[in-house]
Legacy VTK file of the C-alpha trace (Angstrom):
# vtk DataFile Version 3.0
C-alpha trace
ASCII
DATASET POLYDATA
POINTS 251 float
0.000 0.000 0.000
1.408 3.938 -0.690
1.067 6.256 2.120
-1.903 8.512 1.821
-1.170 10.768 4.509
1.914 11.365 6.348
1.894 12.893 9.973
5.438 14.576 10.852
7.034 15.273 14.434
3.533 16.708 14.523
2.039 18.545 17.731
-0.992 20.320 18.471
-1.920 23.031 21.392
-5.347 24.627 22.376
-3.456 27.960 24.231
-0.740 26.076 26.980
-2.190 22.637 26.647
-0.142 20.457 24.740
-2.850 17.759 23.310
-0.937 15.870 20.837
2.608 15.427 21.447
5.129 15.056 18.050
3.208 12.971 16.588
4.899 10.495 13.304
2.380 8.225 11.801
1.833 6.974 7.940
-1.949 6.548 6.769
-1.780 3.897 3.846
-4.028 4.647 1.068
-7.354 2.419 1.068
-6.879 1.028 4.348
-9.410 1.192 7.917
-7.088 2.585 10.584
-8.656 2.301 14.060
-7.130 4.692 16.550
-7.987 3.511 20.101
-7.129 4.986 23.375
-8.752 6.347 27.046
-10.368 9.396 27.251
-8.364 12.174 26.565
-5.397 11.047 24.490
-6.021 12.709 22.169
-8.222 10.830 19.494
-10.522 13.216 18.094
-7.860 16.288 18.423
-6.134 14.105 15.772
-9.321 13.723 13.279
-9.590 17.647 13.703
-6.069 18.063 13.126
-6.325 16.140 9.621
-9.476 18.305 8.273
-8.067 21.603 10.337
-11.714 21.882 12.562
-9.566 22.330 15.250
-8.602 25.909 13.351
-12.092 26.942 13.977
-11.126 26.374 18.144
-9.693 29.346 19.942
-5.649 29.283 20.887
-5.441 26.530 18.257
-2.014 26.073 16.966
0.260 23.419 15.713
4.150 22.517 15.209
5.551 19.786 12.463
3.468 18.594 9.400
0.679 16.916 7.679
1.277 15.992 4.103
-1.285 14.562 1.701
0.373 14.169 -1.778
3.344 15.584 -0.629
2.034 18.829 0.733
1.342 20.317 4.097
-1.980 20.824 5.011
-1.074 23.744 7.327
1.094 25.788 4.694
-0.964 29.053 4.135
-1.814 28.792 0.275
-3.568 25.803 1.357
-7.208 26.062 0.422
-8.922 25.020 3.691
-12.781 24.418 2.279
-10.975 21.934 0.011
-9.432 20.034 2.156
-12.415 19.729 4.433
-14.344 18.189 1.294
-11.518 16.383 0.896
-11.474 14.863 4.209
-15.216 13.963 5.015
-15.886 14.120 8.602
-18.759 12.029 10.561
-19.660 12.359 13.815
-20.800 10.613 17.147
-24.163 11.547 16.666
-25.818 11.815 13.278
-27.355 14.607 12.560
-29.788 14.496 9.733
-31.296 18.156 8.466
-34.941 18.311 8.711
-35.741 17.630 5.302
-36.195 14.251 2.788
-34.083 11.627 2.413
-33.019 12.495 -1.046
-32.181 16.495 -0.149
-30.220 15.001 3.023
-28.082 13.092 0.354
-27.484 15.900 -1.906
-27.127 18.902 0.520
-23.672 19.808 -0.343
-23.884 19.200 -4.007
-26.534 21.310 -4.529
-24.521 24.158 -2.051
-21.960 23.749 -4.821
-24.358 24.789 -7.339
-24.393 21.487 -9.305
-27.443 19.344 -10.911
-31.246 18.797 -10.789
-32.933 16.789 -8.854
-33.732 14.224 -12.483
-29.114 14.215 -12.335
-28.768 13.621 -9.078
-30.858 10.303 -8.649
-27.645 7.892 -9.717
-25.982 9.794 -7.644
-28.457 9.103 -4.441
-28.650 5.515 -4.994
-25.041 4.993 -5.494
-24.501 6.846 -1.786
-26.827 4.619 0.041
-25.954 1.577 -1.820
-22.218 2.184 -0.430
-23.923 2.573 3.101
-25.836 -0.568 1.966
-28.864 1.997 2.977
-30.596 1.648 -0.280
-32.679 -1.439 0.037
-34.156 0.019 3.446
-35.033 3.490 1.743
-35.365 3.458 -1.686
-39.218 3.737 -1.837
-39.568 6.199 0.690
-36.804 9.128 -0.690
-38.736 11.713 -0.199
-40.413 10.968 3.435
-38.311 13.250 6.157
-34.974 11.579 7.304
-35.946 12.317 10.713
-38.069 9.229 10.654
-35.517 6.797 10.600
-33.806 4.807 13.087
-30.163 6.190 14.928
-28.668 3.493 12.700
-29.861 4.540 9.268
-29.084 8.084 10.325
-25.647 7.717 10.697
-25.528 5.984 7.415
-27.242 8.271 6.093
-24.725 11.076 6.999
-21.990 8.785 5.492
-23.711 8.938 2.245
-24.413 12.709 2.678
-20.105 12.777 3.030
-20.107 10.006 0.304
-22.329 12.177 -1.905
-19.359 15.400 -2.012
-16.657 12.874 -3.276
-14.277 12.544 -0.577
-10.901 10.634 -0.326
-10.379 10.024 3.172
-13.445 9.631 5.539
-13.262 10.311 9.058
-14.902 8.630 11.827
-15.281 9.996 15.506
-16.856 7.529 17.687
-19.969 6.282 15.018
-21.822 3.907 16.519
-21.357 5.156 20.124
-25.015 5.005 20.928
-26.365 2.241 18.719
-27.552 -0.728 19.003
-25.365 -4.074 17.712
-27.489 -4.668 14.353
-27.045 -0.740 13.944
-23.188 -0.762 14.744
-22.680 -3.858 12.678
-24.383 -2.704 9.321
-22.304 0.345 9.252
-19.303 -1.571 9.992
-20.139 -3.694 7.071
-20.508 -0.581 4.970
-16.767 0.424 6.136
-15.550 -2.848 4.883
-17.161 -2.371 1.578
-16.232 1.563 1.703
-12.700 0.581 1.678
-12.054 -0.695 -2.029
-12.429 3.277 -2.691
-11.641 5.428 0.312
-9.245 5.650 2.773
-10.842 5.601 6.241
-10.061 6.484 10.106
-11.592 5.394 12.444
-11.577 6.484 16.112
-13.212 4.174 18.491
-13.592 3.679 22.485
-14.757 0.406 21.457
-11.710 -2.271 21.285
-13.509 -4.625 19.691
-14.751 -2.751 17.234
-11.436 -1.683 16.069
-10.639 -5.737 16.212
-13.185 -6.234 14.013
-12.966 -3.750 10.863
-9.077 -2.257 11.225
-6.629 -3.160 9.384
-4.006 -1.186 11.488
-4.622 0.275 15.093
-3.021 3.017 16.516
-2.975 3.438 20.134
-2.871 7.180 21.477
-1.992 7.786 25.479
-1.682 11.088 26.870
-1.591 12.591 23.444
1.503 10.570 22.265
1.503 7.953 19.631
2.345 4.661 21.703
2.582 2.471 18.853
0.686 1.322 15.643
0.969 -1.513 13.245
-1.384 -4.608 11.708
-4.364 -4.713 14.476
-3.545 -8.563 14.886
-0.145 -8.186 15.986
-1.147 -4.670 18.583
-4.299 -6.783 20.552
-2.137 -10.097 20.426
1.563 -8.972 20.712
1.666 -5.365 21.281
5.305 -3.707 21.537
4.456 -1.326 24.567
3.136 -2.752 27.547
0.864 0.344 28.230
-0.945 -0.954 25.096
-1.572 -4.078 26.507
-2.486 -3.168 30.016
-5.043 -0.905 28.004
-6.520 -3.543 26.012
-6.745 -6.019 29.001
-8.986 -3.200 30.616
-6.017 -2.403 33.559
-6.800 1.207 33.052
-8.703 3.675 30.562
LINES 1 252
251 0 1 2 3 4 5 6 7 8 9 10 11 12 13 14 15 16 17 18 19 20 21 22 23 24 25 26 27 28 29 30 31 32 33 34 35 36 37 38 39 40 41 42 43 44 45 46 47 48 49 50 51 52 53 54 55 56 57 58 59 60 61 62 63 64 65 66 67 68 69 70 71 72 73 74 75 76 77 78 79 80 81 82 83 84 85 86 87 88 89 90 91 92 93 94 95 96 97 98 99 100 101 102 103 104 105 106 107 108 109 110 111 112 113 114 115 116 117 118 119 120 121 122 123 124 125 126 127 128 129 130 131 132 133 134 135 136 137 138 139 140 141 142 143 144 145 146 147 148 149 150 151 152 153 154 155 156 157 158 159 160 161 162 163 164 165 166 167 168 169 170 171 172 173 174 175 176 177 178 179 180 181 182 183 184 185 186 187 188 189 190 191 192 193 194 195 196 197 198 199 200 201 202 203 204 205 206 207 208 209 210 211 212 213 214 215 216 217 218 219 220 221 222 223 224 225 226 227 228 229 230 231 232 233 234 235 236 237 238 239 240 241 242 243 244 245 246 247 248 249 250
């Protein structure tokens, strides 16, 4: 696999507080890296740090690099709305809008001024079909996405990410409050999503990350403890904070 992103001595404050901590990690292309870790490691200050939300976070600042195709994210000709489209983002909670299923779907496309509703029906199904959401909702497109279940709302803002063409999706915490069919349909969807995206995946859940990663990373404290093929870290880890985490000694 080629790298796809490529994190350098990288660290990251909010005003005196230090949350990530030089930071050196490769992200291969078209691979599902979990990052696990307690609490306040510094998980989700990483996801921000790859799309820059954290920028929008006063006394945000950073030291070392990010490089996607060989180019820092942080350098100031960067265009920042780019990168953010670039680098889809989904969060704990899903948050449809108050309107159909369909206009959920294309939201963004139409904010970027582009087709009718008659162009952008491929372009529906093929975002729920990747968030194997299509079968569920494909006769009911235009009833209000507030009807469905937690579940099919978070797929549902995968596809709305899917829908503005990413290359890298992010994942903070998905299926935090759903149920186990819920949390294992849109890990099924990862494993499909994978062929054409590269994906990150931050999880409390250990064996969630077991499941669907093909690499873990384990953040402590806001360092990088280790990372490598999630077999080896939850059978043989190198660091022996990793496996007193994984046994459930602390975190």
């Amino acid at each position: 696999m080629t790298t796809a992103i490529r994190v350098k001595g990288f660290s990251h404050f909010f005003g005196s507080a230090q949350t990530l901590k030089g930071i050196d990690l490769d992200v291969l292309r078209n691979e599902i890296l979990g990052v696990i870790g307690p609490a306040g490691s510094g998980k989700s200050t990483f996801l921000g740090a790859l799309n820059r939300m954290n920028d929008l976070i006063r006394g945000s600042r950073t030291e070392g690099a990010i490089e996607i195709d060989g180019k820092n994210i942080y350098d100031p000709d960067i265009n920042v709305a780019e990168l953010r489209r670039k680098l889809g983002m989904v969060f704990a909670t899903p948050i449809p809008l108050p309107r159909s299923i369909f206009e959920n779907v294309v939201f963004g496309t139409r904010l970027a001024g582009s087709g009718s509703r008659t162009g952008l029906v491929g372009l529906v199904q093929d975002c729920l079909e990747k968030t194997t959401l299509w079968e569920e909702v494909k006769d009911r497109l235009d009833a209000s996405a507030l009807k469905l279940s937690g579940g099919q709302q978070q797929r549902l803002c995968i596809a709305r990410v899917l829908a503005l063409k990413p290359e890298f999706i992010l994942l903070d915490e998905p299926c935090s409050g759903l149920d186990p069919i819920s949390t294992a349909k849109i890990e099924d969807s990862l494993r499909l999503l994978k062929r054409d995206y590269t994906i990150i995946l931050v999880t409390n859940n250990t064996k969630q990350a077991a499941r669907v990663s093909d690499r873990t990373a384990f953040f402590l404290g806001g360092e990088l403890i280790e990372v490598g093929p999630t077999d080896r870290i939850f059978t043989t880890p190198d660091d022996r904070r990793t496996d007193d985490y994984l046994r459930g000694r602390f975190g």
